[in-house]
C-alpha positions as CSV (number, residue, x, y, z in Angstrom):
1,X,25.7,-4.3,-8.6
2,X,24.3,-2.9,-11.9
3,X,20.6,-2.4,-11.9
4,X,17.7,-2.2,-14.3
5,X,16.3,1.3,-15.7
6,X,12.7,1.9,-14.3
7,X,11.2,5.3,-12.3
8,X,11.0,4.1,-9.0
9,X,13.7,7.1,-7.8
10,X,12.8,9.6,-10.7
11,X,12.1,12.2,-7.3
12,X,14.9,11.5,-5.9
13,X,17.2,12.2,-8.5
14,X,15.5,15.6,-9.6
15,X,16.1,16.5,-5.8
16,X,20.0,16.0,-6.1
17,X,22.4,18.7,-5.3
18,X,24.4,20.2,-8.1
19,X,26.2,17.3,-9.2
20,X,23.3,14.9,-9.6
21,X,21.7,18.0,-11.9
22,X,25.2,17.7,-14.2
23,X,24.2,14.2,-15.4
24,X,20.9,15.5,-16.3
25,X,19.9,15.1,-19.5
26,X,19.7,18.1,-21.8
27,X,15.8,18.4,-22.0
28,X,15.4,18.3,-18.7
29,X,18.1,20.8,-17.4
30,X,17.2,23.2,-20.3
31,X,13.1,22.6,-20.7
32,X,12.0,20.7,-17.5
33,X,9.8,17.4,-17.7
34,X,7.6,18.8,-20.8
35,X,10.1,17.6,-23.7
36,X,11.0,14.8,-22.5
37,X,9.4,11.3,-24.0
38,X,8.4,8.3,-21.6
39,X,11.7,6.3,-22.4
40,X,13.6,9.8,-21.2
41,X,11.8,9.9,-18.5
42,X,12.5,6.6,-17.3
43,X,15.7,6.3,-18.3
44,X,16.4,9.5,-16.0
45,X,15.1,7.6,-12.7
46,X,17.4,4.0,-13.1
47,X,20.3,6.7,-13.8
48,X,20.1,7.5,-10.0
49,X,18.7,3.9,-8.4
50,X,21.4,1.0,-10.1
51,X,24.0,2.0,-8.0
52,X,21.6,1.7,-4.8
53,X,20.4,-1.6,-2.8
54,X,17.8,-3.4,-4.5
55,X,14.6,-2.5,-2.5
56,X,12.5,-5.5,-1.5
57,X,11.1,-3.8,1.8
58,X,8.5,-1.4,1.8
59,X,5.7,-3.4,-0.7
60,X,6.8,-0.2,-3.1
61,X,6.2,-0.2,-7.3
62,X,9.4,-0.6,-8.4
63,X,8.6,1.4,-11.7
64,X,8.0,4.6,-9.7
65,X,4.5,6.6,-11.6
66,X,3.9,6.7,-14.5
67,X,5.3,9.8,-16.8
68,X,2.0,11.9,-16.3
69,X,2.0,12.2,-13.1
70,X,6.2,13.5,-12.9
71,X,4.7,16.0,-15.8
72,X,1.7,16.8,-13.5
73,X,3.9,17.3,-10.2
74,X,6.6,19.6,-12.0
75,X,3.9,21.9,-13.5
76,X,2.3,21.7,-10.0
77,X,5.8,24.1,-8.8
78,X,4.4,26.9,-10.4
79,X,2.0,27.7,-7.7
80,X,3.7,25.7,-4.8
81,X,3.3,29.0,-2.8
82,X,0.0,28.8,-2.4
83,X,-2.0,26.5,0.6
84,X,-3.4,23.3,-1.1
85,X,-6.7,23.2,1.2
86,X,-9.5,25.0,-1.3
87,X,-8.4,22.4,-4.3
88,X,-9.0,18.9,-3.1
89,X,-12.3,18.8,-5.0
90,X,-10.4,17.9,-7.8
91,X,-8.8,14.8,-6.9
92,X,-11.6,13.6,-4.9
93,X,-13.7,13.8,-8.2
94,X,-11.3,11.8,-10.0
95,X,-11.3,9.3,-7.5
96,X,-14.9,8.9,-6.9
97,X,-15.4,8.7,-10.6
98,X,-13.2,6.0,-11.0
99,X,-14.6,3.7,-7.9
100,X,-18.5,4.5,-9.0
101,X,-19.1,6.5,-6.2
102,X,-20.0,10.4,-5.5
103,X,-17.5,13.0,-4.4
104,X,-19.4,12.9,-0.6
105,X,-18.3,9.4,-0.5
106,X,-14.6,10.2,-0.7
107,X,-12.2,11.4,2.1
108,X,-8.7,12.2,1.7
109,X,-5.8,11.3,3.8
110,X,-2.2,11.8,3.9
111,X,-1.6,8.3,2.9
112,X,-4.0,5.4,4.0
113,X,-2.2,5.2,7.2
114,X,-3.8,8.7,7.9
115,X,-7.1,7.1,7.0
116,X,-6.1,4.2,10.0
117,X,-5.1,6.5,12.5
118,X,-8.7,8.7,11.7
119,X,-10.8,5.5,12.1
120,X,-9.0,4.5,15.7
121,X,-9.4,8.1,16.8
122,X,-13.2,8.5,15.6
123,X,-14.3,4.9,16.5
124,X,-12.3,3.2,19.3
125,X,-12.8,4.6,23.4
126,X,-11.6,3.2,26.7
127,X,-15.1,0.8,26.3
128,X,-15.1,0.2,22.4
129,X,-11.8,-1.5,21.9
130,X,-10.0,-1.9,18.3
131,X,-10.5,-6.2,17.3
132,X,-7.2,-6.2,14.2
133,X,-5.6,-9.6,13.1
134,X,-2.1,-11.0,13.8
135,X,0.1,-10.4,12.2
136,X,-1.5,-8.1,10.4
137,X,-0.8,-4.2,8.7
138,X,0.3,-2.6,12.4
139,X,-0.2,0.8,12.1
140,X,-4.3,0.8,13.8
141,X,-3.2,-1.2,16.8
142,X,0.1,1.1,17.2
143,X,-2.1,4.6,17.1
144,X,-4.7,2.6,19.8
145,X,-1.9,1.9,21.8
146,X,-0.3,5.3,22.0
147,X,-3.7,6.6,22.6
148,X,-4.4,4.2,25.3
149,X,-7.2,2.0,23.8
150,X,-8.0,-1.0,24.1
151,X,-6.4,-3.8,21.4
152,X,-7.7,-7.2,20.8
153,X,-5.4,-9.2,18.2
154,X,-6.8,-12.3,17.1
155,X,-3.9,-14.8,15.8
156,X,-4.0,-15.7,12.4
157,X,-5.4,-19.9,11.7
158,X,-3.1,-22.8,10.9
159,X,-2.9,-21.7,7.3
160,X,-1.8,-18.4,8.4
161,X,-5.3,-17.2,7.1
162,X,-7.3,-13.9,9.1
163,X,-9.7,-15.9,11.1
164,X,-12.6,-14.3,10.7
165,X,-14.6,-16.8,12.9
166,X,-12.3,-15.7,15.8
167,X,-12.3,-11.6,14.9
168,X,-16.0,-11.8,15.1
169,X,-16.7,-13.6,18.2
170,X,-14.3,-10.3,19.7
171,X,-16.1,-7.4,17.3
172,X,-19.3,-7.2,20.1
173,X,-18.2,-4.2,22.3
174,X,-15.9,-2.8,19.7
175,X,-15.6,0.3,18.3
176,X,-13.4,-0.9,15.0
177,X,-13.1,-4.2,13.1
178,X,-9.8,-3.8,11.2
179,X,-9.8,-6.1,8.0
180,X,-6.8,-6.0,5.9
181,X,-7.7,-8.0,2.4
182,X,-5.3,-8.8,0.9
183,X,-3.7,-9.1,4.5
184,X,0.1,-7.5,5.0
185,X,2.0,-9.3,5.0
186,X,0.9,-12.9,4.3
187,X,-0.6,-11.5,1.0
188,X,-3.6,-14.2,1.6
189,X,-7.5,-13.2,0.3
190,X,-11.1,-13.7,1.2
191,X,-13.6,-13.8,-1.4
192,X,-16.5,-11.4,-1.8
193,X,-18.9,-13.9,0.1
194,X,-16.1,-14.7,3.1
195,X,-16.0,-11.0,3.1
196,X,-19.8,-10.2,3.3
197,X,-20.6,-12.9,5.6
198,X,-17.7,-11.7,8.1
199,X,-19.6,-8.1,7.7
200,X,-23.1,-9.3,8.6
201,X,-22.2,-11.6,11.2
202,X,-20.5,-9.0,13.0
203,X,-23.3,-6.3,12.5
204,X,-25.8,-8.9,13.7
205,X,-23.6,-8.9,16.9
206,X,-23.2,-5.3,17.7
207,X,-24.3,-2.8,15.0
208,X,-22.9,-0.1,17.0
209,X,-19.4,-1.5,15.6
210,X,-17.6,0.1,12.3
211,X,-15.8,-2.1,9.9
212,X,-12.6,-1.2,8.1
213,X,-11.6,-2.9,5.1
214,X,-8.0,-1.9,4.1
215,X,-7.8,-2.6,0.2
216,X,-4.4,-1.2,0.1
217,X,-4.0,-4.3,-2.4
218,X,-6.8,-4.3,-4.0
219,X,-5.4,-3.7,-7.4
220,X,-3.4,-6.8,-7.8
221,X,-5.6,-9.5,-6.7
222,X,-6.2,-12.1,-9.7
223,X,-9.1,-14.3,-7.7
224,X,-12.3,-14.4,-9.1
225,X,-13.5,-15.3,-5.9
226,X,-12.8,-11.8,-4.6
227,X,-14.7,-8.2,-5.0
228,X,-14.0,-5.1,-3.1
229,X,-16.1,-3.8,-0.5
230,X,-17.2,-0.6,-1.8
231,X,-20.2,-1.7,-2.9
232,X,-21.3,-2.5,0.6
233,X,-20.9,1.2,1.2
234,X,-24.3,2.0,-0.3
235,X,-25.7,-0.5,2.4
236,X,-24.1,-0.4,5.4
237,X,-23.1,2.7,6.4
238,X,-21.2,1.1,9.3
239,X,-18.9,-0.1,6.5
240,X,-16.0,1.9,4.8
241,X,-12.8,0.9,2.8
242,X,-9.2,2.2,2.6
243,X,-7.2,2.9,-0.3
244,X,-3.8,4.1,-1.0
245,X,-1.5,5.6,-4.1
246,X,1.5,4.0,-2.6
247,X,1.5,0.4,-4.1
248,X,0.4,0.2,-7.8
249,X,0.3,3.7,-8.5
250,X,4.0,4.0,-7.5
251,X,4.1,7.7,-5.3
252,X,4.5,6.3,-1.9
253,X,6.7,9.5,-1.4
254,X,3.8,11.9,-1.8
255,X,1.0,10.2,0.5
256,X,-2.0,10.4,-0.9
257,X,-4.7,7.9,-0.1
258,X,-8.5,8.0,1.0
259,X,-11.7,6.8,2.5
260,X,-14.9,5.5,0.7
261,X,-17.9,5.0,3.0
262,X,-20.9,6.8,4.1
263,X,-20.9,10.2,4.2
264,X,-22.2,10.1,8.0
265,X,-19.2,7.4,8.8
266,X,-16.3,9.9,7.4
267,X,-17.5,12.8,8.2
268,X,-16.7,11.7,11.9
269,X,-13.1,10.6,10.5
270,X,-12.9,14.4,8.4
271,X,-13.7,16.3,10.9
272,X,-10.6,15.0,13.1
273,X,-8.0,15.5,9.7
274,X,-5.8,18.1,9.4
275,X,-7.4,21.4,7.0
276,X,-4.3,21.1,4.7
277,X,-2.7,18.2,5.2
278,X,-2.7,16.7,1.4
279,X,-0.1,18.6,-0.6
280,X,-1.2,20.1,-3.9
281,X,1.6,17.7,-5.9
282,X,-0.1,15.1,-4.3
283,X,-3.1,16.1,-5.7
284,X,-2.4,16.5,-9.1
285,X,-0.1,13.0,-9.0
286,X,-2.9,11.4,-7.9
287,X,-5.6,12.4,-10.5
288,X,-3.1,11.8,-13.2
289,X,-2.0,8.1,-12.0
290,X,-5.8,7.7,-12.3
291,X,-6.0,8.7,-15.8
292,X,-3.5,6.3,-17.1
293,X,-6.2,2.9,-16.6
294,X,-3.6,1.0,-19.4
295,X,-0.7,1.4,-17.2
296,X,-2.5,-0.6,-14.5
297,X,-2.9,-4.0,-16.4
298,X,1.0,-3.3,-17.4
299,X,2.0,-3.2,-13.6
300,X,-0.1,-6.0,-13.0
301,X,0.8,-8.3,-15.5
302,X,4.6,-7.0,-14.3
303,X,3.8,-8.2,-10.5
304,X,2.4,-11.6,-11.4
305,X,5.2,-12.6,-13.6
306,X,7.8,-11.6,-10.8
307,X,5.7,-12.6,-7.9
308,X,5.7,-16.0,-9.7
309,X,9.2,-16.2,-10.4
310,X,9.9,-15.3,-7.0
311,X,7.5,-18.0,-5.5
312,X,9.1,-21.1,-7.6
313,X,12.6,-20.0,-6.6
314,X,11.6,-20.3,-3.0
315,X,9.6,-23.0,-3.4
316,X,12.3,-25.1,-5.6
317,X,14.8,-24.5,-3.0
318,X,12.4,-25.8,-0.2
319,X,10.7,-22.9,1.6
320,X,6.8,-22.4,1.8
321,X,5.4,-19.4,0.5
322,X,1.7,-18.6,1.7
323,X,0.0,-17.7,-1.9
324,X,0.1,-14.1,-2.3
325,X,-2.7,-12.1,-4.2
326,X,-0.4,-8.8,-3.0
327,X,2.7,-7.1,-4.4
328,X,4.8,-9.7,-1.9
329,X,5.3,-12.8,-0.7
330,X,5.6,-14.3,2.9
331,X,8.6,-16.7,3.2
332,X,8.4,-19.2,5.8
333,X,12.9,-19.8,6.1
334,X,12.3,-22.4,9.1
335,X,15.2,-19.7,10.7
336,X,15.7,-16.3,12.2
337,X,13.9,-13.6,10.4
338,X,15.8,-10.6,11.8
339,X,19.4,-12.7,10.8
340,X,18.5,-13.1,7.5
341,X,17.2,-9.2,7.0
342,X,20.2,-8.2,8.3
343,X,22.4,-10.6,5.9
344,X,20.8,-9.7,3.6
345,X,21.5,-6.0,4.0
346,X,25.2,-6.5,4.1
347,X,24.8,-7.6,0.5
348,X,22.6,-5.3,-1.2
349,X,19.1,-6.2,-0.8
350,X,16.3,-5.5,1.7
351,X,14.2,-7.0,2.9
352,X,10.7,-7.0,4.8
353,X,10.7,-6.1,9.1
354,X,9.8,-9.1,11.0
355,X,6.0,-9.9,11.8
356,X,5.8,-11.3,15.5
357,X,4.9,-14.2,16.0
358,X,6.5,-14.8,12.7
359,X,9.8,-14.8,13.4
360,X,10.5,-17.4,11.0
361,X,9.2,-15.5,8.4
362,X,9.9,-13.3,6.0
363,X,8.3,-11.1,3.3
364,X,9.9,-10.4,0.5
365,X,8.3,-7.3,-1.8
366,X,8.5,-7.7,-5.3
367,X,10.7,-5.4,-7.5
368,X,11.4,-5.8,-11.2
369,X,12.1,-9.2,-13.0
370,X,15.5,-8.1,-13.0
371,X,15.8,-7.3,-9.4
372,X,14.3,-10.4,-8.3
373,X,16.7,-12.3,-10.6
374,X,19.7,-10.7,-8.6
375,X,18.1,-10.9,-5.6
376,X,17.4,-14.2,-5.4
377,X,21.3,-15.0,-5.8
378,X,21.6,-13.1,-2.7
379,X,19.2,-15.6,-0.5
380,X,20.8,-18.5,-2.2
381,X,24.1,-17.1,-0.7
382,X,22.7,-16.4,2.6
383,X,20.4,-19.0,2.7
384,X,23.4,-21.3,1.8
């Protein structure tokens, strides 16, 4: 099944034994990354990735980063000997300066889900239980549960909305609110003042309690209704927000994300992380994805036009799709989720894991216009 050229596997193909490096091109083989012009470069990651599955699973870019940060990472080999720990100033300037905040308001983590598993460690006890939606982004309720905390999941409403009415009438006695928004993985947004209210309501209950809000999404919401959180940080210091590289910045592989709150609030999350645990390529990748601000309106403007396509195919052919402000879309199939991943499989595309109690649903990442136009002829097939 041919497939379109973009970056998404650029890493993967560098990585390739001997005979991936014989189809190469010239510049790279003979001068690196350093010669080698942005339509090179991302002509060199579809070389490796159109003969694969198209890869609708993991709410991954499907361009892969942009060309300064493959430059950044292969200079970055040059001193790949030495431990990354005493140069993470860097990158948490570059983030700080571009969320308006100071370096002491930034933490690192290998990932966000780093960041998740911090806040459950530092927050939750056997008496301050974790309050998370469902379905919603697993990974807090999984670490509580391996740790032995205590997990209240609060179903999601009729429209398959967080119910924030619900998670705050369970946040007194907790030791961590977990707000995804946009949610994973109905893709469904609050606005700034559904957002705020939730926070106060819940501090007037307990203000013992911490509040997570996961903005793994942030970047491709359209509403004007909705603002991050991070300007709450400067208020509530019982109030931090997650962030990740993995979606819109397109290096999933290298797991870099990070923490804004107070300095007080992460300190007790830093002081649980591990010294070195954010690799120097990650480092660099991530404070050159952050100085490429044009190639975010370029992904975006990419995701809406694909998420849209996506939607009216499903919707055309009879299938509600909750609105998504996310790089995905919930599917409800009104049939076996797990079936129809699977069939799906068998011919080339893949698709999200099932959400209990969803099992009806599915979600569906978005990938290039192209990919969606092939993949789509795949769930009319299965779909039949």
């Amino acid at each position: 099944m041919s497939q379109p050229f973009d970056r998404r596997s650029f890493l993967r193909t560098v990585g390739l034994g001997s005979a991936g490096a014989l189809s190469l091109p010239a510049w790279i083989n003979a001068r690196g990354l350093e010669g080698g012009t942005a339509a090179e470069v991302t002509a060199i990651a579809a070389a490796a990735r159109r003969n694969g599955p198209i890869k609708l699973d993991s709410n991954e870019n499907p361009n892969g980063p942009v060309p300064a940060v493959i430059r950044e990472v292969q200079r970055q080999f040059g001193v790949a000997s030495l431990y990354p720990a005493r140069s993470e100033q860097p990158v948490r300037d570059a983030i700080a300066k571009a969320n308006g905040v100071s370096g002491a308001q930034v933490m690192l983590g290998c990932g966000s889900g780093e960041v998740l598993r911090l806040a459950v460690q530092a927050f939750c006890s056997p008496s301050r239980h974790l309050v998370t939606a469902l379905p919603s982004f697993e990974s807090p309720a999984q670490y509580a549960r391996v740790l032995g905390l205590p997990v209240k999941e609060i179903p999601l409403d009729a429209q398959l909305r967080i119910d924030l009415e619900a998670m705050a009438r369970e946040a007194r006695g907790a030791g961590l609110v977990f707000l995804c928004n946009p949610n994973n993985p109905t893709g469904h947004v609050y606005g700034e003042r559904e957002v705020r209210g939730f926070i106060d309501t819940v501090l007037r209950a307990d203000p013992e309690v911490v509040i997570l809000v996961d903005e793994a999404y942030h970047e491709f919401v359209d509403d004007r209704a909705y603002a991050s959180a991070v300007p709450l940080i400067a208020t509530q210091p019982r109030v931090f927000v997650s962030r990740t590289f993995s979606k819109i910045y397109g290096i999933a592989g290298m797991r870099l994300g990070y923490a804004l709150g107070a300095p007080a609030t992460l300190t007790r999350m830093e002081r649980l992380r591990l010294p070195n645990g954010i690799s120097g390529h990650a480092q660099v990748a991530g404070i050159a994805a952050l100085s490429e601000p044009a190639q975010l309106a370029k992904e975006q403007r990419a995701n809406r036009e694909a998420r849209a396509f996506t939607t009216k195919w499903f919707t055309d052919a009879g299938y509600a799709v909750v609105p998504s402000q996310a790089n995905f879309v919930l599917v409800h199939l009104k049939r076996d989720s797990a079936a129809f991943r699977d069939a799906c499989a068998s011919k080339g595309v893949l698709v999200g894991r099932v959400f209990p109690p969803l099992t009806q649903h599915t979600r569906v990442s978005i990938g290039t216009m192209a990919e969606m136009q092939q993949a789509v002829q795949v769930f009319k097939q299965v779909l039949g």
